[in-house]
C-alpha positions as CSV (number, residue, x, y, z in Angstrom):
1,X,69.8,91.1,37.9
2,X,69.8,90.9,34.3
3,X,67.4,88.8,32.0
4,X,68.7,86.4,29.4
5,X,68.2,87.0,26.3
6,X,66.3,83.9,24.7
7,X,65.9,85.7,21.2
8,X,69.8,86.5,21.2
9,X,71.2,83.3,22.1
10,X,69.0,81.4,20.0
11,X,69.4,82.9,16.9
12,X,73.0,82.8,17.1
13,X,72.6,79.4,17.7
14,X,70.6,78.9,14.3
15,X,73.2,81.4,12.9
16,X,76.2,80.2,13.4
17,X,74.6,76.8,11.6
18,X,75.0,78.5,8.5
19,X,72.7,76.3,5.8
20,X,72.6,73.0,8.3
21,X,69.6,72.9,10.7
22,X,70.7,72.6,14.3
23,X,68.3,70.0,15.0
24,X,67.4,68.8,11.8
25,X,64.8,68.0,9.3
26,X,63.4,65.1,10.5
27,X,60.6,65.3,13.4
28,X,61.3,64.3,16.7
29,X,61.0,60.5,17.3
30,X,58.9,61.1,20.3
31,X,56.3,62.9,17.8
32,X,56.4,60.8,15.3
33,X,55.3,57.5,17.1
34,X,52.3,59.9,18.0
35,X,51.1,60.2,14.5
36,X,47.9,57.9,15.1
37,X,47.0,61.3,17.2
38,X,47.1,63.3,14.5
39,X,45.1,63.7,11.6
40,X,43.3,66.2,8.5
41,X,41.9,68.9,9.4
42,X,43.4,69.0,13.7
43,X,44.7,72.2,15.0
44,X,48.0,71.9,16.5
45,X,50.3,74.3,18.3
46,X,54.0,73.8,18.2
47,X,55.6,75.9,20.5
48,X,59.3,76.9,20.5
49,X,59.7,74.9,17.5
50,X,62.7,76.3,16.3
51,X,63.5,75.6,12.4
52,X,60.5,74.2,11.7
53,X,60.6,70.3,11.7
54,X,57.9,69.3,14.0
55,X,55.8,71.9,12.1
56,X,56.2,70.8,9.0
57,X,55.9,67.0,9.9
58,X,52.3,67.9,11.6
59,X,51.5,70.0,8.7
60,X,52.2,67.2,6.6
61,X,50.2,64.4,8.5
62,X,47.0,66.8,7.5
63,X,47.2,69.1,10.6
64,X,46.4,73.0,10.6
65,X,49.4,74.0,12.2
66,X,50.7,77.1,14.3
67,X,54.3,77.2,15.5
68,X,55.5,79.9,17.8
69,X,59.4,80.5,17.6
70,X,61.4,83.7,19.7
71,X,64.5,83.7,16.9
72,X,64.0,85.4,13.7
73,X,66.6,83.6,12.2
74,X,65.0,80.1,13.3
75,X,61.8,81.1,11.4
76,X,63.0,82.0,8.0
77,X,64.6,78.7,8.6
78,X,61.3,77.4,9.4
79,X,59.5,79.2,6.1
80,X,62.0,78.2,3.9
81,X,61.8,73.9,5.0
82,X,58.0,74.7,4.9
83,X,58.6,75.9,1.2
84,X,60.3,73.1,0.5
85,X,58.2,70.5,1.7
86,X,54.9,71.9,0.0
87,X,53.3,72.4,3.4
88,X,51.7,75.6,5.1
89,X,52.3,76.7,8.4
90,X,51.2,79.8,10.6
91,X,54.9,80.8,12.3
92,X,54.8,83.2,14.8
93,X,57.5,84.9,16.5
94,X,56.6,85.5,20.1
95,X,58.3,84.4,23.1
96,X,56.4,82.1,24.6
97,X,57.5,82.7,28.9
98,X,55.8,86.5,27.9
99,X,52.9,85.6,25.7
100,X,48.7,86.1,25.8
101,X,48.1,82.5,25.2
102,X,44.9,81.1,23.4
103,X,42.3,80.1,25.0
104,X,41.1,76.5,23.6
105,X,42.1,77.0,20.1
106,X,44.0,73.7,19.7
107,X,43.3,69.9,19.3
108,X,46.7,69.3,20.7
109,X,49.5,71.4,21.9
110,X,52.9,70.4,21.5
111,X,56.2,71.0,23.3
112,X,59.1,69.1,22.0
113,X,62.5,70.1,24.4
114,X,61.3,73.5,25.4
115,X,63.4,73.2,29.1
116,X,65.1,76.8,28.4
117,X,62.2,77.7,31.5
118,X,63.8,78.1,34.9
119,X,61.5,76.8,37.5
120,X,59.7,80.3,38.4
121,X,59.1,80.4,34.6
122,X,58.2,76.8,33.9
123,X,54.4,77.1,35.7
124,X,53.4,80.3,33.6
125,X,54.5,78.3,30.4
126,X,52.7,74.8,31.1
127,X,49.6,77.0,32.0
128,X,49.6,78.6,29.0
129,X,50.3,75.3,27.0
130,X,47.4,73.5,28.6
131,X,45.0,77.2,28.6
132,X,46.0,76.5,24.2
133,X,44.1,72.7,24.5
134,X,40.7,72.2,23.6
135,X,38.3,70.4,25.6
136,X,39.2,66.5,25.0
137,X,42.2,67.6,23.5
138,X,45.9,66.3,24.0
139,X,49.1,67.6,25.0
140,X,52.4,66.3,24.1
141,X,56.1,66.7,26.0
142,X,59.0,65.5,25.3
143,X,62.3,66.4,27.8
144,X,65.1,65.3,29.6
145,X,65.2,64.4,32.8
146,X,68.2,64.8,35.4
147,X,70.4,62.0,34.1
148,X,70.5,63.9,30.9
149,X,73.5,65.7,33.1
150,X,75.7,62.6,32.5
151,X,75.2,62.2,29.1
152,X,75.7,65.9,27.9
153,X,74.2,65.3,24.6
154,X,72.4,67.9,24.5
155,X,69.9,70.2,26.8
156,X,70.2,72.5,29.4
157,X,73.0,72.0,31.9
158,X,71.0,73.4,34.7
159,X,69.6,70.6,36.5
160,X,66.4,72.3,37.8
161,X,65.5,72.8,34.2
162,X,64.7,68.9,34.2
163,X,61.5,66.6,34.3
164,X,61.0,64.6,36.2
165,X,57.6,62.1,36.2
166,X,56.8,63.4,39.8
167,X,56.7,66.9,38.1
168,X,54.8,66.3,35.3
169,X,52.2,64.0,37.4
170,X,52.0,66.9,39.8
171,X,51.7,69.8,37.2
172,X,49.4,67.6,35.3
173,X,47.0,66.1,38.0
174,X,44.0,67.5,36.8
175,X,43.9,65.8,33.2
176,X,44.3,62.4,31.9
177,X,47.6,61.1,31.8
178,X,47.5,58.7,28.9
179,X,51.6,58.4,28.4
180,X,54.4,59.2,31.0
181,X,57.2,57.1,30.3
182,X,60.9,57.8,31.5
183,X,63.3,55.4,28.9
184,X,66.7,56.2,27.7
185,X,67.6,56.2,23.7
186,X,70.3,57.3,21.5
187,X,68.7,60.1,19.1
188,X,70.2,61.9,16.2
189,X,68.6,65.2,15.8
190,X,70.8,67.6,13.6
191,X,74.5,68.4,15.3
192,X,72.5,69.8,18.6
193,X,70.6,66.6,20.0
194,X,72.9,63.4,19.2
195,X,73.7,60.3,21.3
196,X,72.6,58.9,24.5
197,X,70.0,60.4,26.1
198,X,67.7,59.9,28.8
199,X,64.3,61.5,28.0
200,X,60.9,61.9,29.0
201,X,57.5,61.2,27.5
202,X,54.1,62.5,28.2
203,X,50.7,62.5,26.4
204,X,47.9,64.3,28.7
205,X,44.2,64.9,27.7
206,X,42.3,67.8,29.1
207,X,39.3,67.4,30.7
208,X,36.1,67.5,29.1
């Protein structure tokens, strides 16, 4: 059986966008109506982050930010919107289903659409997300869940790559669920993420 390239498909993704940014500039909505959460001086790890957007925005609400990214391509995207914004951030290429994650290093850890992780990979890559959080610190999700499938406006088209809340609630049992909140919305992110979607929301704080 042969393993998917991530790195491969992804930067010919952000390739083939030429100039454009896939998913945009602008942060995720989801993110942004967190900003209260974030603030000078946090550390925050975006993972998968892809060209940079939710990056930059958390660099620019004051955050020290480190973004983790498996396409090349996607990162010089990344550097150069970072550049242009007057922000720093710490990109690092790594592939985050085959990664030594940090151990409490973060104020918050956040995953905005990372559902490329099939259900055998998904446990490994929560773990490591919620290994990343500090003590009292927060995570943040945002996905699709299964009725994403009608809408086809973006995501996975494997349905097992889905949230659902039962999921979350399950894989999440042992923090503080402050957010988990299942809603549909029309988003325009780039060319990529555009149009009716039905999404997931969650905001979970570790344990003291």
């Amino acid at each position: 059986m042969t393993t998917f390239d991530h790195e491969a498909f992804w930067s010919a993704r952000y390739r083939d966008a030429g100039e454009e940014y896939l998913f945009g500039t602008a942060p995720n909505k989801f993110l942004a109506s967190q900003a209260g959460n974030f603030g000078d001086g946090m550390r925050v790890l975006s993972v998968a982050d892809g060209e940079g957007r939710n990056a930059v925005w958390l660099a620019e609400q004051g955050c020290q930010v480190t973004a983790t990214e498996i396409s090349p391509v996607a990162l010089e995207k990344a550097a150069k919107l970072a550049r242009g914004r007057s922000v720093t951030v710490d990109f690092v290429e790594a592939d985050i289903l085959n990664w030594d994650w940090p151990q409490e290093e973060f104020d918050a850890v956040v995953g905005i659409f990372i559902q490329f992780a099939t259900p055998a990979e998904r446990p490994r890559q929560l773990a490591g997300m919620k290994q990343a959080v500090k003590s009292g610190g927060l995570l943040f999700l945002q996905g699709y869940t299964p009725k994403q499938l009608e809408y086809k406006t973006g995501g996975p088209s494997a349905v097992e790559n889905l949230y659902t809340a039962e999921m979350l609630r399950e894989t999440f049992a042992d923090w503080e669920i402050v957010l988990l909140h299942e809603h549909e919305d029309t988003i325009e992110e780039g060319s990529a993420h555009i149009g009716r979607s039905a999404l997931i929301d969650l905001v979970a704080r570790k344990p003291l």
